[in-house]
C-alpha positions, 0 to 999 in steps of 0.5 A, a space after each residue: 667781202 670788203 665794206 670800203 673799196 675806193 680809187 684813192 690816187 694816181 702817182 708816177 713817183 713813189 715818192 707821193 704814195 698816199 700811204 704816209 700811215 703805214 699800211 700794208 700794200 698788196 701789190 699786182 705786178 706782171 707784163 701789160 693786159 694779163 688782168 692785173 686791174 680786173 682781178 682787183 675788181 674781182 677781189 673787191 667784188 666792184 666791177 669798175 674801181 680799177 679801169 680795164 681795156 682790151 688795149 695792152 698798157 692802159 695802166 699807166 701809173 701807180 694806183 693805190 685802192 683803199 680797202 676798209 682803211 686797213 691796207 692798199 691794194 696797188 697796180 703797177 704799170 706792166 712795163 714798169 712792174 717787170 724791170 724797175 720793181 724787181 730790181 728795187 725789191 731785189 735790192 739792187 738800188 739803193 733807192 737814189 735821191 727819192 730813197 724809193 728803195 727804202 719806200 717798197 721794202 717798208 710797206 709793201 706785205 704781198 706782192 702777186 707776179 
């Protein structure tokens, strides 16, 4: 399916996104071990690229995979996914002094919850 799938960096702050080019994201938001990280590992057919554990809450950064240098699939922390994201995508930050607000509404293409 996919030639290039590859662990690129953790962040904590959106404001050292590896993504200075512009590449769509495809983001993976839900509540902590609902299978988040296994179902990147499904897509891109690689049974270790995302780390999994039975313990709930094992992600604990943002995550960004490379997919043949054409887009990102990114895991989001389920604690953080369910409250900060939203509130940015549904526009009510402003984003602050990082401008995170600006940042997820000009990269990110998809988003599963």
């Amino acid at each position: 399916m996919f030639e290039k799938c590859e662990y690129v960096t953790s962040i904590v702050s959106r404001k050292h996104s590896p993504n200075n080019d512009n590449r769509p994201e495809i983001v993976f938001l839900g509540r902590s071990n609902v299978g988040k990280s296994s179902l990147i590992n499904l897509i891109t057919n690689r049974k270790m690229l995302a780390k999994t554990s039975a313990l709930p809450g094992k992600t604990v950064t943002i995550n960004f995979y490379n997919i043949d240098d054409s887009f990102y699939l990114v895991d989001v922390p389920g604690s953080w996914g369910n409250c900060e994201f939203y509130r940015i995508l549904s526009g009510n930050d402003e984003g602050g002094e990082n401008g995170d607000a600006n940042f997820f509404k000009t990269k990110i293409k998809s988003i599963y919850w």
